[in-house]
N, C-alpha and C positions, 0 to 999 in steps of 0.2 A: 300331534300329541306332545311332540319332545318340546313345541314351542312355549306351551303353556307352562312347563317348566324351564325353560333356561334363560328367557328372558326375567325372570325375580332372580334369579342365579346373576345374571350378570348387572344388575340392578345393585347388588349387597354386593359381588365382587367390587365394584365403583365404590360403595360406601366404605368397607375396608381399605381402599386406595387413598380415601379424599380424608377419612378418618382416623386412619394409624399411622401416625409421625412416625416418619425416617428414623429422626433422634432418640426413638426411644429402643429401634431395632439396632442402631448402633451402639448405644449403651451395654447389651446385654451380648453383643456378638464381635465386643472388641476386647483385647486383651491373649490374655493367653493361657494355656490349660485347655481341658476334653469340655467345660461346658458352654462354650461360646459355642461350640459345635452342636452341641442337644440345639441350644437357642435359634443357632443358623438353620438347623433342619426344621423347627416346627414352626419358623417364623417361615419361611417357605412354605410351609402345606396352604392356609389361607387364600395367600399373597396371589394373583396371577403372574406371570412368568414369562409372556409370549418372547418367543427367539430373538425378533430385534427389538427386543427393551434390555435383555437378558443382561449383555454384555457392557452397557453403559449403567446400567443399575448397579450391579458387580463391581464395578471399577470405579464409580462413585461412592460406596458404601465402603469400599476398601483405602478409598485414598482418606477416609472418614473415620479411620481405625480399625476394619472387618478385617477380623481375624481368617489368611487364605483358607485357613481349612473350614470355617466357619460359613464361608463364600462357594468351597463343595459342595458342602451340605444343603446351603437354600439355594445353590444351582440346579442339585438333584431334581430334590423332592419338590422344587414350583410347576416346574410345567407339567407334573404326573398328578396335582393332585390340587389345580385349582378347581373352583366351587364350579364354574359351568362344565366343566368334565366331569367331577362328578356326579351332578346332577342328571347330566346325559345319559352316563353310566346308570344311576339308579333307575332310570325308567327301564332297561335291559334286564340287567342282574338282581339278583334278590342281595337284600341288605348283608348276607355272612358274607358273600362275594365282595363287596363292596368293603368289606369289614378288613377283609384280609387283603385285599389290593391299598390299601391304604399302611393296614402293617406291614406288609413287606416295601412301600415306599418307604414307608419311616426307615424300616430298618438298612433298607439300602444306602440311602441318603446318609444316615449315620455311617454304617460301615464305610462309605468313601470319605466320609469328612474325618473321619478318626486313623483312617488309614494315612489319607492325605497329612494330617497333623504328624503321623508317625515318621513318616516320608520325610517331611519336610523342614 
């Protein structure tokens, strides 16, 4: 059952990949100030995240102008809240479950990017 959902999940995770330009996520998550960070975290939720991409993505996007804390933020919130885990997840949970595992992503992901920015 889960199959028949994750495979269009990881179908549209690729077309996000192959369709939303690097340049445009650097654009909006470089500089400096609290809203590279909003940008950094929701440009993360989409995106997948797998561990060994993680840290050469990261390091590429930052040598690119990503603002560190910015780079928190979509460290967090990628690997919690790409499209074939969520989708997995919704064949499980009912959708408020799902509603609220996503807001407390977000809001995770923010609070360490903003802490990080504080920090830093």
């Amino acid at each position: 059952i889960v199959g028949r959902f994750l495979v269009p999940a990881i179908v549209l995770e690729a077309a996000l990949v192959a369709f939303v330009p690097l340049g445009w996520i650097r654009h909006y998550v470089g500089g400096s100030g609290p809203l590279p960070v909003l940008w950094g975290a929701l440009a993360g939720i989409p995106l997948p995240l797998p561990q060994i991409a993680a840290v050469p993505l990261i390091r590429g996007l930052m040598e690119q102008g990503m603002q560190p804390a910015a780079a928190m933020a979509f460290l967090i919130g990628g690997p919690v809240t790409s499209i074939p885990a969520i989708v997995l997840l919704s064949t499980i949970f009912q959708r408020s479950v799902i509603g609220v595992y996503l807001g407390v992503s977000l809001v995770t992901a923010l609070g360490f990017g903003y802490l990080f920015l504080a920090l830093g």
